[in-house]
N, C-alpha and C positions, 0 to 999 in steps of 0.2 A: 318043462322040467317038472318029474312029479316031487311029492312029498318027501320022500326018502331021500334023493337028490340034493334036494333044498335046505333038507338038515343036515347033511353031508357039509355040503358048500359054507351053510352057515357057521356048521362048528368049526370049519378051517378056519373061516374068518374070525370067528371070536380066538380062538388059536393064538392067530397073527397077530392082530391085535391086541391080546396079553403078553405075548411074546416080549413083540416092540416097546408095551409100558413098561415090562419089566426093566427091559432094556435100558430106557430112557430113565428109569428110576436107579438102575446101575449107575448109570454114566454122573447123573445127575450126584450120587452119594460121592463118587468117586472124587468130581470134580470139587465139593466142596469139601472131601477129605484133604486134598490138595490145597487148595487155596487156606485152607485152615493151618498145614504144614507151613505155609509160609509164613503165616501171621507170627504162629511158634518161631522160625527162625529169624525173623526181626529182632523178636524181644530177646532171642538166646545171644543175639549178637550186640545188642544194647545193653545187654545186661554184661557183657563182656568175659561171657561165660563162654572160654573156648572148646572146653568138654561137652557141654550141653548143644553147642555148636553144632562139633563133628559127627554129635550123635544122629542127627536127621539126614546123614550121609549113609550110604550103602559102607559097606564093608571095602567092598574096592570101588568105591565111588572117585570120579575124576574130575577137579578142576582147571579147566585151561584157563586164561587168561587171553586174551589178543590182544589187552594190554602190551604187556609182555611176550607174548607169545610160550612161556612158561605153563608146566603145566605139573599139579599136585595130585598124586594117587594115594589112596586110602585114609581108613580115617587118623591113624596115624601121626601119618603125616600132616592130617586136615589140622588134628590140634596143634602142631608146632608152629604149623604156618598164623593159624587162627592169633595163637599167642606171642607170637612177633608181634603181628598187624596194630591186636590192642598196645603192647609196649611200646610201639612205635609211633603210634596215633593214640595220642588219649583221650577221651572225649569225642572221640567218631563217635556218629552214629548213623544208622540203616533206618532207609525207608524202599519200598517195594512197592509197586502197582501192577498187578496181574492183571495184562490184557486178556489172555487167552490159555485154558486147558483145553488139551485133547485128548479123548482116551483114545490111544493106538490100538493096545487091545485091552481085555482085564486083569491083564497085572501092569501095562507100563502106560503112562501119560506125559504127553509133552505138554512145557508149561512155557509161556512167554510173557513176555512183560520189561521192565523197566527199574533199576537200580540206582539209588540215589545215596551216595554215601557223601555224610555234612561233617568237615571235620569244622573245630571250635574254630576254627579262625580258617581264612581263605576261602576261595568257593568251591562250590560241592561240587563233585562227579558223579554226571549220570551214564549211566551205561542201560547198553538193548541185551539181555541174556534171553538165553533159551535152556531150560533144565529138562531133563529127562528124568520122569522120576519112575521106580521100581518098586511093588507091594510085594514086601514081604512079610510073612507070618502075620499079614493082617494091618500093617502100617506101611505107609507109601514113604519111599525112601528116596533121597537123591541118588542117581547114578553118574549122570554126567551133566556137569555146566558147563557153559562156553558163553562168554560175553564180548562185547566191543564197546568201546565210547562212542555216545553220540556225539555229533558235530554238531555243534551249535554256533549256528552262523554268525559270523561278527556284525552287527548292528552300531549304527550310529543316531540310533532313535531317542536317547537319553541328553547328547546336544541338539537335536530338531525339536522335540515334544513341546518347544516354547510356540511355534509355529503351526500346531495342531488346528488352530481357529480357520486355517487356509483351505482345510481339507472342504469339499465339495466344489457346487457346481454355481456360478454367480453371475451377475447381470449387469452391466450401466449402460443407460441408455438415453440419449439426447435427441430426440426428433428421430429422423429416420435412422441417423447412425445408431449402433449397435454393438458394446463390446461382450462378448460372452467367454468365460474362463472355467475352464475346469481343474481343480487340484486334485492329488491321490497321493496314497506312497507308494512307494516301488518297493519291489519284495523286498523281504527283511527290515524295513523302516529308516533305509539307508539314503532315500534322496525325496524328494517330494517335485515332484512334476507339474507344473502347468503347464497346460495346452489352451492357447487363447486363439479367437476370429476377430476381426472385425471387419463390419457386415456396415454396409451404406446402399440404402432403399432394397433390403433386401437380398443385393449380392453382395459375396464377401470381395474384399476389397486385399485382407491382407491377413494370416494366421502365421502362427509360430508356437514355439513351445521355450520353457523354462525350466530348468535344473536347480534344484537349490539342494546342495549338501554340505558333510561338515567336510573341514580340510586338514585331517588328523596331523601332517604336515606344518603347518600355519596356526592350527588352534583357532579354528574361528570359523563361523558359518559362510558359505562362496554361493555364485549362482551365474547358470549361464544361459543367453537367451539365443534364440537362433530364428531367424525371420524369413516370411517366406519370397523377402525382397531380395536375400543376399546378407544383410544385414545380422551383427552379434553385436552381446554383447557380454562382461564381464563383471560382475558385481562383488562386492564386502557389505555381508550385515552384522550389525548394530544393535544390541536393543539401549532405546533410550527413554526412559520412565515406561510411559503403557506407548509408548512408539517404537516402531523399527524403523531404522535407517539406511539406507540401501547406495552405499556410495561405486558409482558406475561408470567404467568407460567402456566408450561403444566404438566400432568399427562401421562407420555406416555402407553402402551398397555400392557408392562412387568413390570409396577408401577415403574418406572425409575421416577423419576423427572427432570423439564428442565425447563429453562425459557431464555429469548428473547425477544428481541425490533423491529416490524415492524417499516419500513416506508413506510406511502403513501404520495406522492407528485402527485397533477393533476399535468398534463402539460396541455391542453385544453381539450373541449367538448369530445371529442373521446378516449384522452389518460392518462394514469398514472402512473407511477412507483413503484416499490417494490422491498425493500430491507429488509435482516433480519440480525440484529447487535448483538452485546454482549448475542452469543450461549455459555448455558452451562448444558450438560446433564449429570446429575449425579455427579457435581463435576468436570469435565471435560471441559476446556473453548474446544470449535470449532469455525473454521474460518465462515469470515461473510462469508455469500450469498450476489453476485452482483447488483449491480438494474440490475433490468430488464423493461423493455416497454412491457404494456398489454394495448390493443386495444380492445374496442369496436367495437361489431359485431352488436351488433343493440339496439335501445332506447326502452326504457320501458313507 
């Protein structure tokens, strides 16, 4: 390639490459003209300013709703609606998190994000919107919103969270036998799971798993264990001082019946005890089982 060529080639490239910054320095203004229009309609909406409101609206700017399904054209209209909302709701207010601008092209950007409206009492609604905004004569304007509620999943983590110390992975171990247990939550914070083995010289001998949730029903923590003999069983917890009480009947393998009272006491972060009291299977009282100390092997 001679000389002439090469300054050809190069000046295209420097070209493109100013092109592109420019580019990138466009998008980049644009976006945070954007994001700044919104900070502005927070405050016009807190300040419960419904003219200053509608004014960040296009001329025939459109609000749907999927709330509702309802939907409000111009500004207009946006102030009547704006000045119900506050009459209606006093003490709202707006909060906004811009996930994402796009410039479509250089007059229109799509803006998404997340809407949280706190009224004085009750809890807030958040909503997913997506806004289309339109630059006109120099200022990016809303055209169209469209929002939906989030779902937010019902959780029962606020009656388990006393139970939190169970989470991980733990160990008791006597000579060759071997108990090893794993806790978790299950999505949403709505039950918490053990899965236990136990293991003698090395083979497992017997595993199962455990369910503990609340019983929105009953008002009170449940749990259910299921064995890999055949074996369940059916629990009610307790808490009693820095103890939980775990009162149980069981189904055993050869349809015996049995029932029995765990105890868990933490002792710290890494440890906790277990005992099992007042056994009777089939009729038959049996002696308790000792505490024992089971150790955390590692945090979840």
């Amino acid at each position: 390639m001679d000389r002439a060529i090469r300054l050809i080639v190069c000046g295209a490239l420097v070209g493109c490459c100013h092109a592109a910054a420019v580019a990138n320095d466009k998008d980049a203004s644009a976006k945070e003209a954007v994001e700044k229009a919104a900070r502005s309609y927070v405050a016009a909406f807190n300040a419960r300013d419904a003219k200053a409101l509608a004014s960040h609206w296009s001329p025939e700017g459109v609000y749907i709703s999927r709330l509702t399904g309802e939907s409000v054209t111009g500004r207009e209209a946006l102030v009547e609606e704006f000045a119900a909302l506050f009459e209606a709701r006093k003490d709202t207010k707006l909060d906004v998190t811009v996930e994402s601008v796009d410039l479509v092209s250089p007059n229109v950007a799509l803006e998404q994000g997340t809407a949280t409206v706190m009224p004085a009492q009750g809890e807030p609604t958040i909503t997913r919107y997506t806004a289309v905004h339109v630059k006109r004569d120099g200022k990016w304007l809303l055209d169209r919103v469209s929002e939906e509620e989030l779902r937010v999943p019902p959780t029962h983590y606020e009656q388990l969270k006393d139970l939190q110390w169970m989470i991980g992975e733990w160990v008791d171990q006597a000579g060759e036998d071997v108990v090893r247990t794993e806790c978790h939550w299950s999505r949403n914070n709505n039950f918490i799971i053990r899965s236990f083995t136990v293991s003698i010289a090395g083979e497992i001998d017997m595993a199962g798993m455990q369910i503990v949730g609340w019983d929105p029903a009953r008002k009170q923590i449940r749990s259910w264990v299921f064995d890999s003999e055949g074996g369940f069983v059916e629990g009610t917890w307790q808490r009693s001082g820095d103890r939980w009480l775990v009162n149980a009947a069981a189904t055993l393998p050869d349809g015996k019946r049995a029932s029995f009272t765990s105890i868990f006491k933490p002792l710290d972060e890494n440890r906790f005890t277990w005992q099992k009291v007042n056994r009777v299977v089939d009729g038959e009282i049996l002696p308790n089982i000792d505490e024992i100390v089971i150790v955390r092997e590692r945090a979840l």
